[in-house]
MITOR-933005 format. One line per 2 residues: number of its first residue (from 1); their letters; for each residue x, y, z of C-alpha. Coordinates in nm, 4 decimals. Each point is the difference from the previous one (the first is absolute). Layout:
NUM = a = X:Y:Z  ...
//
This chain:
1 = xx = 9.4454:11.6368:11.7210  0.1759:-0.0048:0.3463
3 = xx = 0.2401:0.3293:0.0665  0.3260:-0.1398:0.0974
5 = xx = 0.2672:0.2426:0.1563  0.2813:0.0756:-0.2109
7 = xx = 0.2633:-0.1592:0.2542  -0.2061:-0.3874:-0.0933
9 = xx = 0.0103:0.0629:-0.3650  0.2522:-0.1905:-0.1750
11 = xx = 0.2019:0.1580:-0.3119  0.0175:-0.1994:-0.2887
13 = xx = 0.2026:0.1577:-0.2643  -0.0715:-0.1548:-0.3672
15 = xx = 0.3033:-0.0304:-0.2349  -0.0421:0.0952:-0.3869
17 = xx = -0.0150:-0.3691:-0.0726  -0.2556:-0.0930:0.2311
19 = xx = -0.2528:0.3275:-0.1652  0.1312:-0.1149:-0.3371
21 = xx = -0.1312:-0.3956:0.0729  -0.3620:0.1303:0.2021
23 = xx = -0.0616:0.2370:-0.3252  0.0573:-0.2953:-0.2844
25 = xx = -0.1985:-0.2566:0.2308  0.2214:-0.2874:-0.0788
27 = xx = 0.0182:-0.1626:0.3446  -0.3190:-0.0542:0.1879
29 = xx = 0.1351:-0.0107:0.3648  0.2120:0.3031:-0.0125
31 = xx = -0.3100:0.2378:-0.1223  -0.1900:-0.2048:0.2548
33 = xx = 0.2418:0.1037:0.2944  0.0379:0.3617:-0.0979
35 = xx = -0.3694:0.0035:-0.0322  -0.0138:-0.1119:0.3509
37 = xx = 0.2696:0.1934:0.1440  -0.2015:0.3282:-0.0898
39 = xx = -0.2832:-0.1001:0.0987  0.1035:-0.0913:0.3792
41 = xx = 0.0040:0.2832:0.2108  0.3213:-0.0544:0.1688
43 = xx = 0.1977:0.0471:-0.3224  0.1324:0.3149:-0.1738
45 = xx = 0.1024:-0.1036:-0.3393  0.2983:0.2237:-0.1352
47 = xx = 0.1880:0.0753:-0.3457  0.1920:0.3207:-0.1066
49 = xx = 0.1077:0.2698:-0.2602  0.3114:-0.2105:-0.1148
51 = xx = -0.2486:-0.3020:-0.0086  -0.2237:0.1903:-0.2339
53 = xx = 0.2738:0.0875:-0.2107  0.1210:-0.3449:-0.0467
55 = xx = -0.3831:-0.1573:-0.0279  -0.0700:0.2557:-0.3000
57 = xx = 0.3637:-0.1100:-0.1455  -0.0940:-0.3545:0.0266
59 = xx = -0.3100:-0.0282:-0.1115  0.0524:0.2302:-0.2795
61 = xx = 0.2205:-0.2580:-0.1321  -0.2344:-0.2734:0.0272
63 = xx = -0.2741:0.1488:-0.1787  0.2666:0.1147:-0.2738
65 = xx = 0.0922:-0.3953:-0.0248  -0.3999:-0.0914:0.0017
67 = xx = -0.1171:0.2426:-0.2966  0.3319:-0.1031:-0.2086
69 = xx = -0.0763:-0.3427:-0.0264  0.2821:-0.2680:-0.0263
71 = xx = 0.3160:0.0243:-0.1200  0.0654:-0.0447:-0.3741
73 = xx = 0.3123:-0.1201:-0.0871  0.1378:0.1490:-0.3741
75 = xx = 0.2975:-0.2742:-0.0500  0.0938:-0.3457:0.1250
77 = xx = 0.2746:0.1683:0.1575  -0.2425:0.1996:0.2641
79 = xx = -0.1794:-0.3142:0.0616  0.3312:-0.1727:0.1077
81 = xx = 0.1127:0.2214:0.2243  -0.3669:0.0118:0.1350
83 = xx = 0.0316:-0.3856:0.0646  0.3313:0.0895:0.1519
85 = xx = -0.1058:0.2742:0.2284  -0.3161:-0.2253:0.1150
87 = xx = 0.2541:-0.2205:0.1922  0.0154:0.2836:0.2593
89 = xx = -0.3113:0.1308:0.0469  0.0597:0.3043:0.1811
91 = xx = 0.2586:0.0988:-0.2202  -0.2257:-0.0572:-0.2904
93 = xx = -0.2211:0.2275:0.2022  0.2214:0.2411:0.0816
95 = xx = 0.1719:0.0640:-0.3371  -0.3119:0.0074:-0.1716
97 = xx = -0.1151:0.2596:0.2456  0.3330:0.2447:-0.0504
99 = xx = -0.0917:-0.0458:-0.4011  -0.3451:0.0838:0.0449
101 = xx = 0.0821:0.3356:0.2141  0.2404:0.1158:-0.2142
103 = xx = -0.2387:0.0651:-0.2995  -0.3452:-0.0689:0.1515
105 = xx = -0.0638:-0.1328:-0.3211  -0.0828:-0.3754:-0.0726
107 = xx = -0.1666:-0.2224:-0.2408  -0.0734:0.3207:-0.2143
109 = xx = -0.1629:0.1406:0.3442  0.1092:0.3154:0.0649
111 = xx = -0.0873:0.1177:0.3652  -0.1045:0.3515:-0.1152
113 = xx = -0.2954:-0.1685:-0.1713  -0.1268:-0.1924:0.2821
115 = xx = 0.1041:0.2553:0.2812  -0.3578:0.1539:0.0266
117 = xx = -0.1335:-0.3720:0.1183  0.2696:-0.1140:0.2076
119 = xx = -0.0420:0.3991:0.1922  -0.3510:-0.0305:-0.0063
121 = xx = 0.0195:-0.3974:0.1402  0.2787:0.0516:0.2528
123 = xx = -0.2309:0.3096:0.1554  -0.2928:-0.2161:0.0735
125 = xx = 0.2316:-0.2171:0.1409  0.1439:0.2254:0.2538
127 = xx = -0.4071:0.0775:0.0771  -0.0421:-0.3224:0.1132
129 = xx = 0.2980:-0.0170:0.2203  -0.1052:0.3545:0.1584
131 = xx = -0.3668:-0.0816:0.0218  0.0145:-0.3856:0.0822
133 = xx = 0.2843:-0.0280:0.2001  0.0352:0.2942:0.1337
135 = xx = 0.3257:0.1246:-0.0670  0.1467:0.3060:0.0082
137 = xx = 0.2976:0.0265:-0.1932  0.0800:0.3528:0.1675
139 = xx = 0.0565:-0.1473:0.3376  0.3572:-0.0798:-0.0997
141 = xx = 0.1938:0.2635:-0.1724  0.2909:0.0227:-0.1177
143 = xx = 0.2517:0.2690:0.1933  0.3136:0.0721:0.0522
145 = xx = 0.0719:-0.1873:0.3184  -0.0464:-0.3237:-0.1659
147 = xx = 0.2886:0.0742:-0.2003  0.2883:-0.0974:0.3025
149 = xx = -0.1216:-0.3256:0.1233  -0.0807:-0.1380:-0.3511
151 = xx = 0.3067:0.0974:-0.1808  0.1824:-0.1447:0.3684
153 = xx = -0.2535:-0.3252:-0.0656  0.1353:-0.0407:-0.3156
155 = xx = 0.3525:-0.0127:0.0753  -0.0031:-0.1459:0.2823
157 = xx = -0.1999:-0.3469:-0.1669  -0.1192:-0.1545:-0.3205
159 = xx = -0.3653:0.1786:-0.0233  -0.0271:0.1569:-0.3125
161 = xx = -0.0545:0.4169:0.0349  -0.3549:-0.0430:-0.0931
163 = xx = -0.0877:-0.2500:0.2763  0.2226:0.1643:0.2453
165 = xx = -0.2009:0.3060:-0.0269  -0.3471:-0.2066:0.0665
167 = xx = 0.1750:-0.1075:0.2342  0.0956:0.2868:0.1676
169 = xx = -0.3476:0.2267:-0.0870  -0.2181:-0.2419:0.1048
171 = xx = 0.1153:0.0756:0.4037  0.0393:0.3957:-0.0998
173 = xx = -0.2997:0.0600:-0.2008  0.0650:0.3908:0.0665
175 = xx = 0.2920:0.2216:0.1590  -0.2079:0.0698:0.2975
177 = xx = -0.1256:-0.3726:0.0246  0.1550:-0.3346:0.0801
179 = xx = -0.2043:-0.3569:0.0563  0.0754:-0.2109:0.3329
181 = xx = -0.1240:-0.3053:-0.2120  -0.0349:-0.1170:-0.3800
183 = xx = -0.0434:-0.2806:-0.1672  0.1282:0.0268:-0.3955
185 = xx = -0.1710:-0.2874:-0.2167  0.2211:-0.1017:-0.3411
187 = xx = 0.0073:-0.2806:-0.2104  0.3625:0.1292:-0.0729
189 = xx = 0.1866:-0.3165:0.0624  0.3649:0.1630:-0.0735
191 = xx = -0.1544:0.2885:0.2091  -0.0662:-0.2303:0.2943
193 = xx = 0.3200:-0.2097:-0.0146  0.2770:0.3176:-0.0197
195 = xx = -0.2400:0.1514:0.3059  0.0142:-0.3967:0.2111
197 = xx = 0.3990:0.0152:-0.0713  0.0951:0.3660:0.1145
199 = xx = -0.2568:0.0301:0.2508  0.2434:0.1290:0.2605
201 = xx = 0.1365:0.2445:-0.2156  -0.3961:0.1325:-0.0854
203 = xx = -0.0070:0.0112:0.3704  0.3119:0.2504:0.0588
205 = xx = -0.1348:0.2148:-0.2646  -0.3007:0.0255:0.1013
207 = xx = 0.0883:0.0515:0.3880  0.2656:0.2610:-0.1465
209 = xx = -0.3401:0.2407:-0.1375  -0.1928:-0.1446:0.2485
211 = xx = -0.2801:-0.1591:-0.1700  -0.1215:-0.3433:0.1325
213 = xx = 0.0539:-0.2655:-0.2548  -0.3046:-0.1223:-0.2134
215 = xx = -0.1240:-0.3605:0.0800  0.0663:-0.1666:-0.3903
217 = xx = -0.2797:-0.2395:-0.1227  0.0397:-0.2097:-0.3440
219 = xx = -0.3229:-0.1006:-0.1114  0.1538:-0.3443:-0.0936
221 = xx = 0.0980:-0.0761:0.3510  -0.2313:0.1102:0.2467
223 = xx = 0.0590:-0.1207:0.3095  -0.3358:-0.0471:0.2566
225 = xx = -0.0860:-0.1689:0.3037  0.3525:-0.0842:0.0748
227 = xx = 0.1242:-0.3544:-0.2246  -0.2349:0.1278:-0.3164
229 = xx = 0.1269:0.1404:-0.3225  -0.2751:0.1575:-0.3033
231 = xx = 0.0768:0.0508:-0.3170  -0.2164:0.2595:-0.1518
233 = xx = 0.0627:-0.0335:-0.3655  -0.0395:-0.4024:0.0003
235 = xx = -0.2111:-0.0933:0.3267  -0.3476:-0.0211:-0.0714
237 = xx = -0.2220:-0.1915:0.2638  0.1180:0.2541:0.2940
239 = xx = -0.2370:0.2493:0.2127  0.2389:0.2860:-0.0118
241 = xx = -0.2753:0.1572:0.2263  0.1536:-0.2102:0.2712
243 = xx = 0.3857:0.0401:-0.1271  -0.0516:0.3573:-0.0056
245 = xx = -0.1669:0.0584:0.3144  0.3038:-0.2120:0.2124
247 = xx = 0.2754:0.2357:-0.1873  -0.2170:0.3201:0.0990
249 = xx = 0.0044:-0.1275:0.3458  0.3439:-0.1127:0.0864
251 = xx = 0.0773:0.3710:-0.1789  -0.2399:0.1782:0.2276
253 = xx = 0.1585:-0.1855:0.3108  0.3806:0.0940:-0.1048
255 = xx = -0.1463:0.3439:-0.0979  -0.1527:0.0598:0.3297
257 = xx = 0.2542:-0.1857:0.2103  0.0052:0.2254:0.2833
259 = xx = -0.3865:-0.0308:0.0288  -0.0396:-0.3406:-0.0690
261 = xx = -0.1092:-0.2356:0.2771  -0.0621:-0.3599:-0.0798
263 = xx = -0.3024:-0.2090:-0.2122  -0.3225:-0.1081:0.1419
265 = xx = -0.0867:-0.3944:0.0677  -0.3041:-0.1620:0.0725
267 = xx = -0.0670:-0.0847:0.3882  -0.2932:-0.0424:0.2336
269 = xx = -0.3368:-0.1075:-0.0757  -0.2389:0.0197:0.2795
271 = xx = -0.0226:0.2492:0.3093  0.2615:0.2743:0.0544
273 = xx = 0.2738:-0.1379:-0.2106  -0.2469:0.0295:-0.2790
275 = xx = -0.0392:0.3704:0.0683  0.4197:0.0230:-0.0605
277 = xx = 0.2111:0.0985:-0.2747  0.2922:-0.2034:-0.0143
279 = xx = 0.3438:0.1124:-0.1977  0.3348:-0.1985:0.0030
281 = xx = 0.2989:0.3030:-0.0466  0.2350:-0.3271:-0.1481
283 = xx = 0.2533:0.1850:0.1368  0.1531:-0.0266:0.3242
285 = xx = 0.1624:0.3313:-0.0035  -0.3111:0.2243:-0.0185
287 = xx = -0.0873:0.1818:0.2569  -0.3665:0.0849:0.0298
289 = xx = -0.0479:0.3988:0.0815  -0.2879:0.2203:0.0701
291 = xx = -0.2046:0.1200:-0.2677  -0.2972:0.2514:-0.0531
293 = xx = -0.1561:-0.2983:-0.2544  0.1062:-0.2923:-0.1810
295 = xx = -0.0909:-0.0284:-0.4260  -0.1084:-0.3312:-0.1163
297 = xx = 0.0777:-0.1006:-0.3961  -0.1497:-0.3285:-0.0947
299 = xx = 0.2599:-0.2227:-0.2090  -0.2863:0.0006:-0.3462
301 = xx = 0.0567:0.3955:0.0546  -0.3908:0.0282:-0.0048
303 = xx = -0.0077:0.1363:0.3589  0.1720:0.2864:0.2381
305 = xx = -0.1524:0.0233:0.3409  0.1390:0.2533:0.2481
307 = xx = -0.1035:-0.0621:0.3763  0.0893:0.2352:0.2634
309 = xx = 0.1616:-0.0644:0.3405  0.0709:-0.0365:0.2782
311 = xx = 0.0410:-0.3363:-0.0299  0.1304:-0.2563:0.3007
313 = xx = 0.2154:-0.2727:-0.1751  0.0454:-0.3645:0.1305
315 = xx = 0.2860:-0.1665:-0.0626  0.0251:-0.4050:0.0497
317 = xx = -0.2995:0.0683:0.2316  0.0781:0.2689:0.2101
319 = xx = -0.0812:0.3105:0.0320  0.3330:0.2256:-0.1106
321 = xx = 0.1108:0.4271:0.0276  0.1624:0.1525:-0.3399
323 = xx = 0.2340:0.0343:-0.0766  0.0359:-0.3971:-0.0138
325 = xx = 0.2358:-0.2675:-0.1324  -0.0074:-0.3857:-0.0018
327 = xx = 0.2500:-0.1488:-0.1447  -0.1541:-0.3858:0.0525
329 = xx = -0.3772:0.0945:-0.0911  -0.0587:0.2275:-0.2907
331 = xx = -0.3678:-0.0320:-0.0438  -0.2768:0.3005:0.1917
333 = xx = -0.3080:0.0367:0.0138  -0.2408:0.2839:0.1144
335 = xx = -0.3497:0.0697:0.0797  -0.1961:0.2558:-0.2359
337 = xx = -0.2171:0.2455:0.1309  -0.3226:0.1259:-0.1796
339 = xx = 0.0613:-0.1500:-0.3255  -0.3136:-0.1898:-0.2134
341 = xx = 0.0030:-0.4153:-0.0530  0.0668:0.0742:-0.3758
343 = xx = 0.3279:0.1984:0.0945  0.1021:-0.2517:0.2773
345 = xx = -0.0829:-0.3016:-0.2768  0.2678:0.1891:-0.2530
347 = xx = 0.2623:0.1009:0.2907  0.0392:-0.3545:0.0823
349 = xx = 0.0119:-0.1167:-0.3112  0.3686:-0.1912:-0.0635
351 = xx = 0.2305:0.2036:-0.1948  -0.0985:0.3420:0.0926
353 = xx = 0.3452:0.2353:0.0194  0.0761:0.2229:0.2972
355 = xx = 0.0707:0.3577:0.0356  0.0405:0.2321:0.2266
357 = xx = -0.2590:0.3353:-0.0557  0.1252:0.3693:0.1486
359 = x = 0.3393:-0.2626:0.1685
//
């Protein structure tokens, strides 16, 4: 395993929904991607106290629902309003659900019979999020200067308290700490739609603590390489390895903005133009500084190659003195000194992204 500097790994903050779905298996592609996302080294997956709380609430309910079997209906009368309810789902759902947690008590179930199982089940479930995913649950607390900007969140839009404050803690895991860049992952489609509609109002209240705003992800439309769209509880024929890897990157880039130069392409193949690495900034207003080194990340996130400098950039073939700018001719080029074929090979591989080292 590679050891990636904090400043390249992206945060990836996992709603209770998205735990809830991984843990009950049902949908092969998201367990696949957060399989994948813990295993790649540029990736810090994240959940929370409040998450914890609502993931023990949640499934305690389902396993309640499991061990009591289905519903029995005593009259004809029950049954017809069943039948009635069914029309709306989620209000069947819903009502259902305020019965059940009233009592706790269904089908001749009582909870305080089964409690011992569900406790014992829910525990080795919260085992195999620590131990397989990785996640520490105590990285995000709960304190008191959460309180302001997710009471102001609610107010100020139609996010419900509870995902306000995931919201909220997932840039301010701790009084003393803020992130410069999360990503929260839901399957929350009301959750996703009230934060689309009042995104400029999520912005002034997060600017007004300021706390960057989180980058939202729904699972059932993940966007990729530009025009693409996934769905990860109905797409099945996908590599998410490759999905995955061009979210991390365009995150890393946006993350590291100020140290982010351009992407490598593919030039040269014989003489001293084979000896170059070639890199296109794609944007004309970059201006290409000194630097002690430059880092290399290759787009399948299986490689990070730092070089050191000096280094003597060419720009549309000639020879050019930092700090530079071409507004016409984006693409540079360079000369690397002391450096093995098998390094050279990967460094002018196409795809590669640009940083800046010790800029």
């Amino acid at each position: 395993m590679m050891i990636v500097d904090e400043k390249y790994r992206v945060n990836i903050y996992l709603d209770t929904n998205i735990l809830v779905d991984y843990i009950e298996g049902t949908y092969p592609l998201l367990n696949n991607s957060i399989d994948y996302l813990c295993s790649c080294p540029f990736v810090n997956l994240r959940s929370s106290h409040y998450v914890l709380f609502e993931y023990t609430e949640v499934r305690k309910y389902h396993l309640f629902m499991s061990k009591s079997g289905k519903t029995k209906y005593t009259s004809f009368k029950d049954r017809l309003y069943s039948l009635f309810q069914k029309r709306n789902k989620k209000l069947d759902k819903d009502a259902l659900k305020a019965k059940i947690k009233k009592t706790w008590n269904r089908n001749s179930v009582d909870y305080n019979h089964i409690k011992a199982e569900v406790i014992d089940k829910i525990q080795k479930e919260l085992d195999i999020l620590r131990n397989n995913l990785n996640l520490n649950f105590d990285e995000h607390v709960l304190h008191e200067l959460l309180v302001f900007p997710t009471n102001s969140l609610c107010l100020s839009t139609k996010i419900s308290k509870e995902d306000c404050l995931v919201l909220v803690s997932c840039m301010h895991p701790k009084e003393d700490e803020k992130l410069e860049h999360c990503i929260l992952l839901s399957r929350d489609n009301q959750y996703y739609k009230s934060y689309q509609d009042n995104i400029s109002d999520v912005d002034s209240v997060f600017q007004a603590s300021n706390l960057e705003r989180p980058q939202f992800i729904h699972t059932n439309k993940i966007k990729y390489q530009q025009n693409k769209q996934l769905n990860l509880y109905k797409d099945t024929s996908v590599d998410i390895t490759d999905v995955w890897n061009d979210i991390i990157c365009s995150a890393l880039k946006l993350k590291n903005s100020d140290l982010y130069i351009g992407e490598t392409y593919f030039f040269g193949k014989s003489g001293t133009s084979s000896q170059c690495v070639y890199f296109d900034t794609k944007n004309p207003d970059i201006t290409l500084q000194e630097s002690e080194g430059l880092l290399f990340i290759s787009k399948d996130l299986k490689t990070k190659i730092s070089i050191a400098g000096p280094f003597e950039y060419m720009n549309n073939g000639n020879k050019i003195t930092l700090p530079y700018q071409n507004h016409e001719f984006t693409k540079y080029s360079f000369l690397p000194n002391s450096i093995t074929p098998d390094i050279l090979e990967k460094l002018r591989q196409k795809g590669n992204l640009v940083f800046y080292e010790n800029y």
